[in-house]
C-alpha positions in Angstrom: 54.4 2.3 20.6 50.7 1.8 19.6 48.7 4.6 17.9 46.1 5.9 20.1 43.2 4.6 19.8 40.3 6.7 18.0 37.1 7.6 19.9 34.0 5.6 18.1 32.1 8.0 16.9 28.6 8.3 18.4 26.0 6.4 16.9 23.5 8.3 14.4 19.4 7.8 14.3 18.7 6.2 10.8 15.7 7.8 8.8 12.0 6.7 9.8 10.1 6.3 7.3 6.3 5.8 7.8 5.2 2.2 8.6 4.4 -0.6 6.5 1.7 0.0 4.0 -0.5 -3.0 3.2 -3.2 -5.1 5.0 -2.4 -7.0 8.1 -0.7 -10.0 6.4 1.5 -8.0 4.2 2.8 -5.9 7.0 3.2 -8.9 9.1 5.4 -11.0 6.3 7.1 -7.2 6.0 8.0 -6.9 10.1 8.9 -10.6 9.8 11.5 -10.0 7.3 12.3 -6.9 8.7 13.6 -8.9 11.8 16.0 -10.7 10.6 17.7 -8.3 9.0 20.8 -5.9 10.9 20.4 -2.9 8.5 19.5 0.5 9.3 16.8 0.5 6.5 15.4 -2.5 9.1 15.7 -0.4 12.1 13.9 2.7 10.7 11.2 0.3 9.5 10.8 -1.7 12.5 10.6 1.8 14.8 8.2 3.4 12.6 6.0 0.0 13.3 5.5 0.6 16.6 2.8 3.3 15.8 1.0 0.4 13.8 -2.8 0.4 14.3 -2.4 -3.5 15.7 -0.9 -3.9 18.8 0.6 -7.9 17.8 2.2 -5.9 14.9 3.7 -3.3 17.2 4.9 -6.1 20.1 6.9 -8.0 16.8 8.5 -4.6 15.8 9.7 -4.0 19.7 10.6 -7.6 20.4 12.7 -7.2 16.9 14.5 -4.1 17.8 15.1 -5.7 21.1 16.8 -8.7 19.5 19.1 -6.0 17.5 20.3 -3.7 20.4 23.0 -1.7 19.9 23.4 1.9 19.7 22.1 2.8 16.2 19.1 1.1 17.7 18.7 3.2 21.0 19.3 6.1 19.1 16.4 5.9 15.9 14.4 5.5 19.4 15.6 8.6 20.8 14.6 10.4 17.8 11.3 8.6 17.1 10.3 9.6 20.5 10.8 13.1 19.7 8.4 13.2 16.8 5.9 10.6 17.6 3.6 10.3 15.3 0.7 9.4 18.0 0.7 8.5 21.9 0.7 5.0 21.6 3.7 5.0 19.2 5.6 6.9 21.6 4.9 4.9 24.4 5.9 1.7 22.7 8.7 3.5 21.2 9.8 4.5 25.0 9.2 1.1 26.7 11.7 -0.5 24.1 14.2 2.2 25.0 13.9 1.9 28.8 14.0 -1.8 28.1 17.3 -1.6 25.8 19.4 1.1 28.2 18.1 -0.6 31.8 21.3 -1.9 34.2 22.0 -5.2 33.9 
């Protein structure tokens, strides 16, 4: 007889920090390096990049944390959402979310 199996537990939001400090370049090469990486320090990074100033910046963050999925993902979303720095970081913040948890 097998052991039940136990219940994953829910996935948590990792901490936000605020977004990439530096001029365009440096917070492109940042984002860039950002995205290939799976660890949560990437995921807060990359959602906290969505309220950059430049909207190319912001697309490479989503299209990053779209390429990650998963439920550590949807989750950092959920909470970045809740204390949005500005409109348009919520927004982006929102569409990557509806894009992540839409029916396949």
């Amino acid at each position: 007889m097998r052991p039940a199996a136990r219940p994953e537990p829910a996935a948590q939001p990792v901490m936000i920090p605020t977004p990439p400090p530096g001029n365009r370049s440096e917070r492109l090469g940042r984002l860039l390096t950002l995205g290939r990486k799976q660890t949560s320090e990437a995921i807060g990074e990359l959602v906290a990049a969505l309220g950059d100033e430049d909207e190319q910046l912001r697309w490479l963050a989503a299209l990053s944390l779209l390429g990650m999925g998963g439920s550590t993902v949807i989750a950092t979303l959920q909470a970045f959402i809740a204390q949005a720095p500005s409109a348009v970081a919520r927004e982006e913040a929102e569409k990557v979310l509806a894009k992540l948890t839409e029916e396949k």
